[in-house]
C-alpha positions as a LaTeX table, in Angstrom:
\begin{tabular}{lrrr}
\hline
Residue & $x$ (\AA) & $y$ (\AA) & $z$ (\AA) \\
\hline
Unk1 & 130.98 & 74.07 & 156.93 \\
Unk2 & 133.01 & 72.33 & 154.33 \\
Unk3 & 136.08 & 71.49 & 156.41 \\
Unk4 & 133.76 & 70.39 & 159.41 \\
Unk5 & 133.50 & 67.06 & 156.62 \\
Unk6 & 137.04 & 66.82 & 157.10 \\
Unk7 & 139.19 & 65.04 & 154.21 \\
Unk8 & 136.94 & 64.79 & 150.91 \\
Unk9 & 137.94 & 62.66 & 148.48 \\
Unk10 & 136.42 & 62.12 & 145.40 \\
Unk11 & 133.40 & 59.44 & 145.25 \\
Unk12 & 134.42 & 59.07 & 149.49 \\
Unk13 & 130.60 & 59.41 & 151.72 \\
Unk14 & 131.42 & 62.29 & 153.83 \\
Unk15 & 132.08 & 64.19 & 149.84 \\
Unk16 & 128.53 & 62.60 & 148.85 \\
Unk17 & 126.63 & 64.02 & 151.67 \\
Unk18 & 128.45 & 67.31 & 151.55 \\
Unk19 & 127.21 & 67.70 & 148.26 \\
Unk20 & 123.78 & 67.35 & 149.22 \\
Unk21 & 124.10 & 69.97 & 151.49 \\
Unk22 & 126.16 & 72.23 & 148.37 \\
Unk23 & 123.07 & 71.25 & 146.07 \\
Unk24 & 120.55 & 73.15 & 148.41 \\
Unk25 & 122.32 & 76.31 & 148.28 \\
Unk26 & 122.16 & 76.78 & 144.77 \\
Unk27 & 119.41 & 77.73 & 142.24 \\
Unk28 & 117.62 & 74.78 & 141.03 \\
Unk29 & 120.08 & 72.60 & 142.58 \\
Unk30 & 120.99 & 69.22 & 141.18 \\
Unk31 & 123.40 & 66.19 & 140.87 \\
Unk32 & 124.95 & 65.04 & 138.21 \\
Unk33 & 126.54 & 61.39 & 137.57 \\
Unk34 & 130.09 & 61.28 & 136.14 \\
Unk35 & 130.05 & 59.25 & 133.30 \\
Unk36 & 132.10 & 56.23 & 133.87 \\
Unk37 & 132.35 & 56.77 & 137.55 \\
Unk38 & 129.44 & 55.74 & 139.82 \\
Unk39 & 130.55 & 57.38 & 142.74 \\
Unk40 & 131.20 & 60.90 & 141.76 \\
Unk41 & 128.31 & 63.87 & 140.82 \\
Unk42 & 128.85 & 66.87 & 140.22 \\
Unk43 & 126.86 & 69.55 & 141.83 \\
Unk44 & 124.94 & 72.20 & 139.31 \\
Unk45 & 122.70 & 75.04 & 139.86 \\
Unk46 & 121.01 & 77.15 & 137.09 \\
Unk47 & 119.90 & 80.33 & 136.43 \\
Unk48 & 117.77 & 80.12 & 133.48 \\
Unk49 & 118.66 & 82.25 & 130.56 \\
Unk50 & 119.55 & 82.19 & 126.71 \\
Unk51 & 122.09 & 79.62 & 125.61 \\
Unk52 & 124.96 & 79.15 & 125.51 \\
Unk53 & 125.12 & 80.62 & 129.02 \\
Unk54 & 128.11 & 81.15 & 131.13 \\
Unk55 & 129.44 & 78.15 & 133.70 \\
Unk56 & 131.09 & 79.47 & 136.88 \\
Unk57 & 132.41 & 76.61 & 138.46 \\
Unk58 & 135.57 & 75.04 & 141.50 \\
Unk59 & 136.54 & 71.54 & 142.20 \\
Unk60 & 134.29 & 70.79 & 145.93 \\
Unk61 & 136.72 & 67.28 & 146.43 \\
Unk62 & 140.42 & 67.79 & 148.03 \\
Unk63 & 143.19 & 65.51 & 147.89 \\
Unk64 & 143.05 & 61.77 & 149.61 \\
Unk65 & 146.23 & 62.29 & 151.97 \\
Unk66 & 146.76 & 60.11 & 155.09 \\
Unk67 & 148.19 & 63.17 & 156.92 \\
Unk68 & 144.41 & 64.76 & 157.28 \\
Unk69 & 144.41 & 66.89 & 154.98 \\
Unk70 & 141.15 & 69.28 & 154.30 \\
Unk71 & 141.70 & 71.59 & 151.53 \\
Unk72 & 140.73 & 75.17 & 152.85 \\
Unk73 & 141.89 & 76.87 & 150.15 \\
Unk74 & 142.74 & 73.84 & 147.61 \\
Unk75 & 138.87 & 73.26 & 146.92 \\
Unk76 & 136.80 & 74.72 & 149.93 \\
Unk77 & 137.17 & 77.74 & 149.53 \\
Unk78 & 136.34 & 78.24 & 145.93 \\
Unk79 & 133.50 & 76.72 & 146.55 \\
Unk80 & 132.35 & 78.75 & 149.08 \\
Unk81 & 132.77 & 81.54 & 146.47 \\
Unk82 & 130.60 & 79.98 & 143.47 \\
Unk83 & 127.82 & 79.47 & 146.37 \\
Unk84 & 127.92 & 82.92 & 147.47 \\
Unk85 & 128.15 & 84.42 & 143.90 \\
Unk86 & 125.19 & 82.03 & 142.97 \\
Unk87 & 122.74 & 83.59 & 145.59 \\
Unk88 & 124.32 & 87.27 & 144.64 \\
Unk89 & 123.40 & 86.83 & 141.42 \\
Unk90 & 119.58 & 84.61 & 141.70 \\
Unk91 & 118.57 & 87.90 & 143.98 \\
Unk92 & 119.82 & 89.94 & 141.07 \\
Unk93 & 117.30 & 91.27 & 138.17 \\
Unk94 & 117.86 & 89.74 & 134.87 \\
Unk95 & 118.00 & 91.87 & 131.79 \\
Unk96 & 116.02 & 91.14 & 129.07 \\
Unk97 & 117.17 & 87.97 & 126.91 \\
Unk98 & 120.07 & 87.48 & 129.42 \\
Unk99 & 121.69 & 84.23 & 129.50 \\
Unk100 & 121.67 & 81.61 & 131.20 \\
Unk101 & 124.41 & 80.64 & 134.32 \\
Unk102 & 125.34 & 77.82 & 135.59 \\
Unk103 & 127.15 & 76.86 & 138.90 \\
Unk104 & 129.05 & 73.77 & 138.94 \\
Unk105 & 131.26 & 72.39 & 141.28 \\
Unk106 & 133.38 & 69.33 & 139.68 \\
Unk107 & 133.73 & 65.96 & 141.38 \\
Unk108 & 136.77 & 64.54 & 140.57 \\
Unk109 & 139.24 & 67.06 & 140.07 \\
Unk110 & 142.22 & 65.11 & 142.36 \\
Unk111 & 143.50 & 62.75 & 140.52 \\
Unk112 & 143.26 & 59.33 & 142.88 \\
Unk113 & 146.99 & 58.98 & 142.01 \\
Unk114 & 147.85 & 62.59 & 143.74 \\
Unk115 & 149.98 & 64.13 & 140.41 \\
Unk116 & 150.62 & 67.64 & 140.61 \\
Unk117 & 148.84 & 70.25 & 138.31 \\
Unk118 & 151.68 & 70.42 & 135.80 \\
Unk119 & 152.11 & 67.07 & 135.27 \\
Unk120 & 150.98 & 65.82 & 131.89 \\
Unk121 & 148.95 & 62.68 & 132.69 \\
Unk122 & 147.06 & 65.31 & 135.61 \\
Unk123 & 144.36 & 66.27 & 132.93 \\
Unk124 & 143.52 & 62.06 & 131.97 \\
Unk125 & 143.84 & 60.68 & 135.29 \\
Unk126 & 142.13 & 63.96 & 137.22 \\
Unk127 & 139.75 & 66.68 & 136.21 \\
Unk128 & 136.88 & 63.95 & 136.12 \\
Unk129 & 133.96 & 66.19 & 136.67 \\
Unk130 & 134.88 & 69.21 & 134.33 \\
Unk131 & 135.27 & 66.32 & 131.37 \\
Unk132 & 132.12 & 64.70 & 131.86 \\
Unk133 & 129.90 & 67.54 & 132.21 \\
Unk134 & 131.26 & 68.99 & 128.90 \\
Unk135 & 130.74 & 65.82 & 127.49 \\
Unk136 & 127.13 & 66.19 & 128.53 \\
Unk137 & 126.29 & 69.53 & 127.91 \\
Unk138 & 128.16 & 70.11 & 124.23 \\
Unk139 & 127.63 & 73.25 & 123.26 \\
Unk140 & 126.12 & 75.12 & 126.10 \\
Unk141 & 128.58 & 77.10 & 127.16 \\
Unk142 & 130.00 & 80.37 & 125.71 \\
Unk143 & 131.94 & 81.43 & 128.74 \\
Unk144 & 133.61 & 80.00 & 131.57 \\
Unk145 & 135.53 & 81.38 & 134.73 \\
Unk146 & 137.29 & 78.39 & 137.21 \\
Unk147 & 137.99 & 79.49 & 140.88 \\
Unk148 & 140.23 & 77.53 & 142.56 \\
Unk149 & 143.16 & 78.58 & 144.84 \\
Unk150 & 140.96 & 82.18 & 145.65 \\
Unk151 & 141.01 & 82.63 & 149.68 \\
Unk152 & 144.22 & 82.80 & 150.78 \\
Unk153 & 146.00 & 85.61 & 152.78 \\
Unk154 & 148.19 & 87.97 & 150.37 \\
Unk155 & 145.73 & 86.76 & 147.25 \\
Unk156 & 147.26 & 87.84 & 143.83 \\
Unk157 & 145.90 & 86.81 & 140.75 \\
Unk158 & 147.77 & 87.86 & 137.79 \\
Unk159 & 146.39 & 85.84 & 134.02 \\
Unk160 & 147.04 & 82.13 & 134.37 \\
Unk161 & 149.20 & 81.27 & 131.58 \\
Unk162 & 146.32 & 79.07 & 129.52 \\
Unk163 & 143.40 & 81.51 & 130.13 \\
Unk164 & 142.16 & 83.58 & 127.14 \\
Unk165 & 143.36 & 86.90 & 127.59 \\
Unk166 & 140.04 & 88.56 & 125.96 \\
Unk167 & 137.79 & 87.26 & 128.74 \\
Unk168 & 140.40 & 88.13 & 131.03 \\
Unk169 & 140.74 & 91.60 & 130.24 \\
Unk170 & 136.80 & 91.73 & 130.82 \\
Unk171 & 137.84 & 90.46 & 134.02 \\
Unk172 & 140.46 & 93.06 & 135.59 \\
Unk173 & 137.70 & 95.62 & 133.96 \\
Unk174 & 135.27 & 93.70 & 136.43 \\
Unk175 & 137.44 & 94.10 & 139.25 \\
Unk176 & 138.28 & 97.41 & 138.61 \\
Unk177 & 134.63 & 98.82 & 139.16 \\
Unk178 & 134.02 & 97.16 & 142.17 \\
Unk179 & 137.70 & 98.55 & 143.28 \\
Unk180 & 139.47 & 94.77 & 143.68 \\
Unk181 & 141.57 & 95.09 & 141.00 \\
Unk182 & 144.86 & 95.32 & 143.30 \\
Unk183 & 144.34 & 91.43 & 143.55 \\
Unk184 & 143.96 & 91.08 & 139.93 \\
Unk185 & 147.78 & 92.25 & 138.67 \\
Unk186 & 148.72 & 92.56 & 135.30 \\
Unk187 & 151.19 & 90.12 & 133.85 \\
Unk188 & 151.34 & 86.27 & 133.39 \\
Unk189 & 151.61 & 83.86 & 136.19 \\
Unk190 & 152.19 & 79.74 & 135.80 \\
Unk191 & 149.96 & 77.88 & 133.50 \\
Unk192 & 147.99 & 74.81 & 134.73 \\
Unk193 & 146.14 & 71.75 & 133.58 \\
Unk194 & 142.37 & 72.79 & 135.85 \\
Unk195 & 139.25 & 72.22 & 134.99 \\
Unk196 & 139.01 & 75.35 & 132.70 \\
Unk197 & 141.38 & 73.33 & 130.32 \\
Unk198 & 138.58 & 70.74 & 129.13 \\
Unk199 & 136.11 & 74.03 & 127.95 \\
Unk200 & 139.64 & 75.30 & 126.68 \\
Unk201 & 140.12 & 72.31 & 124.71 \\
Unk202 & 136.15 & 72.26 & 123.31 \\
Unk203 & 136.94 & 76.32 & 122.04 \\
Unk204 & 135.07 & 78.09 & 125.38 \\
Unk205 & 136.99 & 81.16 & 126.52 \\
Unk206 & 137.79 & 80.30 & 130.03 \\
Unk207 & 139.81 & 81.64 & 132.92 \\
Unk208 & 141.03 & 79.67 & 135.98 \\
Unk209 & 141.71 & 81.98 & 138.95 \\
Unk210 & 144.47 & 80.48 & 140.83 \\
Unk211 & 147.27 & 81.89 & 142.97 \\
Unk212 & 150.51 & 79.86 & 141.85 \\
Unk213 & 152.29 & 80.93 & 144.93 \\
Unk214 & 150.25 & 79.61 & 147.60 \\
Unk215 & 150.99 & 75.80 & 148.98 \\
Unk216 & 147.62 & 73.52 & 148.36 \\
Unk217 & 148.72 & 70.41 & 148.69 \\
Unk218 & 150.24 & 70.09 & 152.15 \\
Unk219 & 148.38 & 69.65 & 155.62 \\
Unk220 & 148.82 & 73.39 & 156.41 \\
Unk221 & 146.24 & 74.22 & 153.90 \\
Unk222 & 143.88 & 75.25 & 156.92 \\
Unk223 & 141.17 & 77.61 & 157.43 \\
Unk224 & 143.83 & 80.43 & 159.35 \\
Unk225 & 145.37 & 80.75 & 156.09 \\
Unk226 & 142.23 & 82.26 & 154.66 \\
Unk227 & 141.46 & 85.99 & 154.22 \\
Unk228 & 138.18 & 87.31 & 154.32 \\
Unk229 & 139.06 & 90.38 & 152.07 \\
Unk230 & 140.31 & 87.68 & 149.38 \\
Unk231 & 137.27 & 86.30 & 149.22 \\
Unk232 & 135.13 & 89.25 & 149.38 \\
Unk233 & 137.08 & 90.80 & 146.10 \\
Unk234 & 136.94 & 87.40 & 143.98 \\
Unk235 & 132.95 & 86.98 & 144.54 \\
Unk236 & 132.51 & 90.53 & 144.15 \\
Unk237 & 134.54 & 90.90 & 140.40 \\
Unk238 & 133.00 & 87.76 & 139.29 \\
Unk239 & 129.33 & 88.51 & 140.20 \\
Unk240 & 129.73 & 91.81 & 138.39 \\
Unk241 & 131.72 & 89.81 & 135.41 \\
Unk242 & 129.04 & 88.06 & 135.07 \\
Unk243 & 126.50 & 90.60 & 135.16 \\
Unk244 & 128.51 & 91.60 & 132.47 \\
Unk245 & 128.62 & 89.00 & 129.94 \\
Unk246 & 125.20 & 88.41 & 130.17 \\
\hline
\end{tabular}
């Protein structure tokens, strides 16, 4: 449904009305502005609970490339995960005094200048959305788990470098009792500036799940490349993570 938009840029009409559509399929569904730039919102749904509550969030924009690029993995499919998990866990019993979770999916992330994820000046001049909505929720969150490069054929997702290894143990213990933990290796992969890094930066334990190896920022980043089984195991760990934490 996503790619059927085509290229979505940040702030760019065919991202604006996508997110319209995004917004219905999540609890209590709403936009947000992004402070300081009138053409991006962030999408966030809620699941009311105690606070501070958990965020589970992806980037829904993709790079602006003149080659037509549309982001299956590097933004769509992430998404399509956080909407999933968000009905899984809205149909799902609450426990008593459980907390609250929220599903957000960033505006913004791309920088409009196209830097990589390693470069220094990525975390000014992109991850737009994931700034301002910690800007205007201080204080909410206690937890926070990023999906971003989560579909893809051949998925492995050993500890991104920057991701607190507590909440990532609690993780792989996730994964391990719904029986994907083969996709969640041990070891340390790359580290990368994401939109976990601003809830890094404010002291939230956060994890970005991202598969270094796989190619997101070239035209081939098409739907074929997805996997089905990928996906599957990623929503599945994180719903039960975060039946878990709260």
């Amino acid at each position: 449904m996503q790619l059927a938009y085509g290229q979505r840029p940040a702030g760019s009409p065919q991202l604006q009305r996508l997110a319209q559509r995004l917004r219905a399929r999540l609890p209590h569904g709403r936009l947000e502005p992004v402070a300081g730039e009138p053409a991006l919102q962030n999408v966030v749904g809620t699941i009311p609970g105690r606070r501070p509550g958990i965020v589970i969030g992806a980037h829904y924009d993709t790079l602006a490339k003149p080659d037509g690029f549309v982001g299956a993995n590097n933004g769509a499919a992430g998404t399509a995960v956080v909407v999933e998990v968000a009905r899984a866990l809205a149909a799902a019993k609450p426990k008593r005094g459980a907390r609250e979770i929220r599903f957000v999916l960033f505006d913004g992330e791309e920088p409009p200048t196209g830097l990589p994820e390693d470069s220094p000046d990525f975390e000014q001049s992109g991850l737009r959305g994931s700034r301002a909505y910690l800007s205007a929720h201080p204080g909410r969150t206690a937890a926070m788990v990023l999906l971003d490069y989560v579909g893809n054929k051949g998925l492995s997702l050993p500890r991104e470098a920057n991701s607190t290894p507590s909440l990532w143990r609690r993780l792989r213990s996730s994964a391990r009792s719904v029986g994907a933990d083969g996709y969640f290796p041990a070891g340390t992969g790359s580290p990368f500036l994401d939109d976990h890094t601003p809830f890094l930066r404010a002291g939230v334990p956060a994890i970005d799940l991202i598969d270094s190896d796989y190619e997101g920022h070239d035209v081939s980043d098409t739907l074929d490349k997805l996997s089905q089984r990928s996906l599957d195991a990623v929503g599945e760990t994180v719903v039960a993570l975060a039946l878990e934490l709260r």
